[in-house]
N, C-alpha and C positions, 0 to 999 in steps of 0.2 A: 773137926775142922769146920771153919766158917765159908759156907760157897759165894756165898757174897763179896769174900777177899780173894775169891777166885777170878785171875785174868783168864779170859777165852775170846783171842782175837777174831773181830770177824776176819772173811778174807783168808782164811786158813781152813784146812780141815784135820781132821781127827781121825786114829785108831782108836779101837779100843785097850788096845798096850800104853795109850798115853803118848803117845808120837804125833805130833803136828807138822804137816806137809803144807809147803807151798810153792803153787806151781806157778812157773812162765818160761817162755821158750822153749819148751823143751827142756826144762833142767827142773828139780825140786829139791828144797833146803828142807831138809829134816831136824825135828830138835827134840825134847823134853818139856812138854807142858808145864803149863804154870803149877796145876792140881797136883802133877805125880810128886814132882821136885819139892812141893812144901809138904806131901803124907814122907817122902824120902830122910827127912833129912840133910844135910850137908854133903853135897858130894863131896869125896875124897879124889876117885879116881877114876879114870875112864879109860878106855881102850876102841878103837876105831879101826874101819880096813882104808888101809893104802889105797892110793890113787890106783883107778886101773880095774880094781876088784870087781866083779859081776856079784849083784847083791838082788836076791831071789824075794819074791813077794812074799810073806809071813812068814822069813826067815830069820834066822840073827845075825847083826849085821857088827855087832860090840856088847862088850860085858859098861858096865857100871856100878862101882861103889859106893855107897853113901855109909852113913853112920849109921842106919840100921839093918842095910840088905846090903846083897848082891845079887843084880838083877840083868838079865841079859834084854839086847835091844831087839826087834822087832821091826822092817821094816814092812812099812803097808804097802810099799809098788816094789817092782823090778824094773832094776836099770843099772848103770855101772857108774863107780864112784868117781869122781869131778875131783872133788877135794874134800878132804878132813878137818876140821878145826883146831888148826893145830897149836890156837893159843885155847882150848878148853882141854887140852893135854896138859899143856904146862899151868891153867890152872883153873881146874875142874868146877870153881864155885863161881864162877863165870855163869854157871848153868842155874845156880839159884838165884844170881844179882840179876840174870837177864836172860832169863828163857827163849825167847823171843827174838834175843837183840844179839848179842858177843855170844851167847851161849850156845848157838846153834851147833848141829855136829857135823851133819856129813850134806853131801850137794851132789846129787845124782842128775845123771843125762837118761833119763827116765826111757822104756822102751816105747810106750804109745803117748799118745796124746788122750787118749781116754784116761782121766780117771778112775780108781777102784773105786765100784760101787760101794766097798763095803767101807767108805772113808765116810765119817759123819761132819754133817753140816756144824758148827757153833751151837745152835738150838738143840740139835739131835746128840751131842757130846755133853752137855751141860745139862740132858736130861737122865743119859749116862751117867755122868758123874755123881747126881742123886741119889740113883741106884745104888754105887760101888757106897755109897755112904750108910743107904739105910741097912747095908749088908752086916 
């Protein structure tokens, strides 16, 4: 894969499961990076926790299917779920046409206002993603 046709928004941060966080007020929208969703394939299908759920720092928080895995999700913070995306239920390639944008999954009321340290910068994920390449 070409990392140059890699989106890595500033303004966001990063796991290393490939999860992108973005915070304010107290809440963070979680989604599927641009990188993972183009090595994945086509999603098919997803799976999300209900509003309400208490969702654990480097836990799983959803399963996801694409055309060549099946991959469970990873959340980088702890906090309880806001709302699910509930038009990338009904249809899941939402998540490849727009990572970022419609494709988002879950929206947490996050427990601190600290960030995890261990969420990487744009720079620091993009130097990751290198990695996972020359692997």
């Amino acid at each position: 894969m070409e990392l140059e046709k890699t989106v890595i928004p500033e303004g966001l941060r990063y796991s290393r499961g490939h999860v992108w966080a973005a915070f304010e007020n107290g809440l963070c929208v979680l989604g599927w990076t641009d990188y993972i969703q183009q090595n994945a394939g086509d999603v098919n299908y997803v799976e999300l926790p209900e509003p309400g759920k208490r969702v654990e720092k480097d836990q799983e928080f959803g399963t996801i299917e694409t055309s060549k895995w099946v991959d469970r999700l990873y959340s980088p913070i702890a906090g309880e779920v806001v709302a699910s995306n509930r038009e990338v239920l009904q249809r899941p390639e939402l998540i490849n046409q727009a990572p970022f944008g419609e494709g988002w999954l879950v929206l947490l009321r996050v427990d601190t206002a600290v960030e995890s340290p261990t969420l990487l910068s744009p720079d620091e994920y993009a130097a990751y993603v290198q990695t996972c390449e020359e692997r």
